[in-house]
Steps between C-alpha positions, in 0.01 A plus 500: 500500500640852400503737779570915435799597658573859391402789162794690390513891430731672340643823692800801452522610847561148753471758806200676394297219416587323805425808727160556309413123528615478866320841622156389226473141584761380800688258243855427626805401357485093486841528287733676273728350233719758359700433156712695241187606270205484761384463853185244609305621767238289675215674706254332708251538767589261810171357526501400117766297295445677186734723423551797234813496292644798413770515212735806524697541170804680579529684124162629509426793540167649302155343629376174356222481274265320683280475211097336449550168630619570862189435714566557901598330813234476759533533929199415728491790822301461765356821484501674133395864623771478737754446256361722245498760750862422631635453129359905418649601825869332389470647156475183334315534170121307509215523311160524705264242658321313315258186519455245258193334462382174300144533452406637824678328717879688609795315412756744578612840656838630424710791378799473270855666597813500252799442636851729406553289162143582428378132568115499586446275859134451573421520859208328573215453828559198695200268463308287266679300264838716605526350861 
């Protein structure tokens, strides 16, 4: 059986990104291979084993084209005002509130922030079929 172990994103500035995604979500370092042309850095939450990869290309230095097909990467908060509220105090960019509904039924509050690289990260209400 496969199991999902980490998604990979590409960033320019290792420190930034791991401030923003430190101070926006609580990931911590897990670990950090450094070579001659790039530097792996794994971020995780403790209570989780997935992890997010990011790739830091040591030449680069304009913004990546992130393109159509990028989607997001989702976290579950227990309290979604809360962290809207706490991500417009930080600065952090985020869209507003919103609830999706199928038919009538609600199947999902959440905002959307973008992290430094311009990566969209969905932060959605605890509940539901997002336990």
């Amino acid at each position: 059986m496969a199991k999902p172990v980490h998604s990979m994103i590409r960033v320019r500035d290792e420190a930034r990104s791991r401030d923003y995604y430190a101070r926006a979500f609580g990931l911590e370092p897990a670990d950090r291979f450094d070579f001659p042309d790039f530097t792996l850095l794994y971020l995780r939450d403790p209570a989780s084993p997935f992890e997010l990869e990011l790739t830091v290309n040591k030449d680069r230095s304009e913004p990546y084209n992130l393109g159509d097909g990028y989607g997001h990467i989702a976290f579950v908060v227990d309290n979604v005002e809360a962290e809207h509220a706490r991500f417009t105090r930080e600065g952090f960019p985020a869209t507003d509130l919103k609830t999706l509904k199928h038919n009538d039924t609600p199947l999902a509050t959440f905002f959307f922030a973008t992290d430094p690289d311009g990566y969209k990260i969905e932060v959605i209400q605890k509940g539901g079929r997002f336990a």
